[in-house]
C-alpha positions in Angstrom: -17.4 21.8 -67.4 -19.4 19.2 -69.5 -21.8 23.2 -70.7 -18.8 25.6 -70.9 -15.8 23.6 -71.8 -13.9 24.2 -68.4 -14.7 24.9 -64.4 -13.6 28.4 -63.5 -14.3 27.2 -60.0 -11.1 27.2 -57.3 -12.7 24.7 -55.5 -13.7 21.6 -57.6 -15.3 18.7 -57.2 -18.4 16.7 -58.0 -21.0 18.1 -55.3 -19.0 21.9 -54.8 -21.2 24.6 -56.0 -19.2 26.7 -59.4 -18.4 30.1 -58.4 -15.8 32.4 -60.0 -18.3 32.9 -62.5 -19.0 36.5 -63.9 -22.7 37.6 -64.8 -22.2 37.6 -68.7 -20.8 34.1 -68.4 -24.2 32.8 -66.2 -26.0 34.3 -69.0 -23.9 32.3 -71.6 -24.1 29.3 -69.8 -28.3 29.8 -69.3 -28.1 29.7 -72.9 -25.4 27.0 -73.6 -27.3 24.5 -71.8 -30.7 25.6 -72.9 -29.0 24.8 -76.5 -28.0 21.5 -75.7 -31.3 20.3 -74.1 -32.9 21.5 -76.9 -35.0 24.2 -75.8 -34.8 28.1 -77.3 -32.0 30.4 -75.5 -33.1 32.8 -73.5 -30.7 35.7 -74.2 -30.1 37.3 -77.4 -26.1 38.5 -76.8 -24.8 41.1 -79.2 -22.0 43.5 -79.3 -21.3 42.8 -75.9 -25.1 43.9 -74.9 -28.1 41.2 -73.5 -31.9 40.7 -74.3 -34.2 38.7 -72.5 -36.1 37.1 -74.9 -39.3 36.7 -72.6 -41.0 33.8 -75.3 -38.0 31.4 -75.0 -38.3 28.1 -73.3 -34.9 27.8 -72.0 -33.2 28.5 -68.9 -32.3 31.9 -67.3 -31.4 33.9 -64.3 -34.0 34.2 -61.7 -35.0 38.1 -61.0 -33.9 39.8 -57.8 -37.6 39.1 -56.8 -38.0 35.7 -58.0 -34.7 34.9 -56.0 -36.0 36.7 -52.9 -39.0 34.8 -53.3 -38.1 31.3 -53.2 -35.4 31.9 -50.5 -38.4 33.4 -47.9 -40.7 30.7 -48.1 -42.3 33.1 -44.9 -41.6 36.3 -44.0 -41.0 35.9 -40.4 -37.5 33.8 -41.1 -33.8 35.8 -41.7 -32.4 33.0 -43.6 -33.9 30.7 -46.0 -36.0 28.1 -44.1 -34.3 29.0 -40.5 -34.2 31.3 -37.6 -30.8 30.0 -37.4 -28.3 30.7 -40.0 -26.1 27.5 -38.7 -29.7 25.7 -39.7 -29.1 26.2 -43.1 -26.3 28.3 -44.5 -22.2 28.0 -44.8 -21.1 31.2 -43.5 -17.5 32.7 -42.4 -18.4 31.8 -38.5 -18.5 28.0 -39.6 -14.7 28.9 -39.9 -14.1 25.5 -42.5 -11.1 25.6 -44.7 -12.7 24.7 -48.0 -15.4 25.3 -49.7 -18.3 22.9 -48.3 -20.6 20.2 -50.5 -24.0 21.7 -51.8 -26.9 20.4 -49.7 -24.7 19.8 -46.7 -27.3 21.8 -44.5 -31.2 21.8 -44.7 -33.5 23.0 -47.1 -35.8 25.8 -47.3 -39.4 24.8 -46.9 -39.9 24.2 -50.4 -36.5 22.4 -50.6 -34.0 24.7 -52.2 -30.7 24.4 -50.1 -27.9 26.9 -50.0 -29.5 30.1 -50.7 -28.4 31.2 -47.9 -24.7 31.0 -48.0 -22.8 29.0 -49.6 -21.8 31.1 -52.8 -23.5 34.5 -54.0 -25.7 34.3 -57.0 -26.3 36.1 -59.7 -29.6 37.4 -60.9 -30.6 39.5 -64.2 -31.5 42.9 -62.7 -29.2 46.0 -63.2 -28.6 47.0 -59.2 -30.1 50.1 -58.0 -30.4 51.1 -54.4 -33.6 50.9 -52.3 -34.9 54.4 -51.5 -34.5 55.1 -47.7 -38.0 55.8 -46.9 -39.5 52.7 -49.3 -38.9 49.4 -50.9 -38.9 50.8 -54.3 -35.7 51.3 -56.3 -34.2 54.8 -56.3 -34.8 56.3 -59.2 -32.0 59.5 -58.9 -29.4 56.9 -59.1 -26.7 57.6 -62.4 -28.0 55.6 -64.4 -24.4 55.4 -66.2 -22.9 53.5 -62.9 -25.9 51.6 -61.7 -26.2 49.8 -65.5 -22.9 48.3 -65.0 -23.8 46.5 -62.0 -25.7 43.8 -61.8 -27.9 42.0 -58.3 -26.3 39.1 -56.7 -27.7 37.3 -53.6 -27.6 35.1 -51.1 -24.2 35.2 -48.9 -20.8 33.2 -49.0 -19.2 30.5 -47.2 -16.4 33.2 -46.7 -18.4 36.0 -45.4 -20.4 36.8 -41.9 -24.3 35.0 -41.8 -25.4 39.2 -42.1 -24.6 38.8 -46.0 -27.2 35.4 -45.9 -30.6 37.0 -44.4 -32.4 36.7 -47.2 -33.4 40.6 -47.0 -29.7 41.3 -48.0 -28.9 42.5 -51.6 -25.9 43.4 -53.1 -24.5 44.5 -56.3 -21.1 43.4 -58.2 -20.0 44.2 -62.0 
């Protein structure tokens, strides 16, 4: 609220996580409060199209890799820091009424909490779908649909713990 001018959030409070937020406003915001520490904005926003300036000081979205990344910390673990998605993620089978705190579960081993679950977050890659028989992004996908829809990760507090492995990607407009 103090960066935007209002909380688009339908759970509010001093420690719950924003949400409700669309990509192009998490860009806005990136710069916003790059702006007001005084550092250089990230994204150049024009006629409804975004740069990355990759020189700028300021903050930005994390890339789909860069997300997946910090939420691994090792490969052998589903969710981020935990065999057990109870360890550290709000999912759906927590079955609690309102949004929970950030930080009310443990952190990863590098101590980022709440990338699993908790809210879904947005990164800056354009979603494209994995090929079946690689990691590597399809390439035959229309590019006309795929531009429109961006990477977001990480799982809810309303949806089941198989949205929270870290492994999980998924793509919104």
């Amino acid at each position: 609220r103090h960066v935007m001018g209002s909380n688009p959030s339908t759970h509010t409070g001093s420690r719950k996580p924003v949400h409700q937020v669309s990509w192009w406003a998490a860009v806005q915001f990136c710069n916003r409060l790059s702006e007001q520490l005084g550092l250089e904005a990230v994204y150049i926003l024009e006629a409804g199209a975004v740069e990355w300036n990759r020189e700028a000081n300021g903050f930005r979205l994390p890339t789909e890799a860069e997300w997946e990344f910090a939420a691994r910390t090792r490969d052998d673990l589903p969710f981020s820091g935990a065999d057990s998605v109870n360890e550290v993620a709000w999912t759906a089978e927590n079955d609690v009424e309102e949004m929970p705190d950030v930080g009310g579960k443990s952190p990863n081993l590098w101590g980022f909490h709440d990338l699993s679950g908790l809210v879904f977050e947005w990164c800056w890659d354009d979603y494209a779908p994995y090929a079946k028989s690689s990691e590597t992004v399809d390439e035959t996908v229309d590019e006309t649909d795929a531009s429109t829809l961006k990477v977001c990760r990480g799982g809810s507090w309303q949806h089941e713990a198989n949205w929270s492995v870290v492994t999980a990607r998924f793509s919104y407009p």
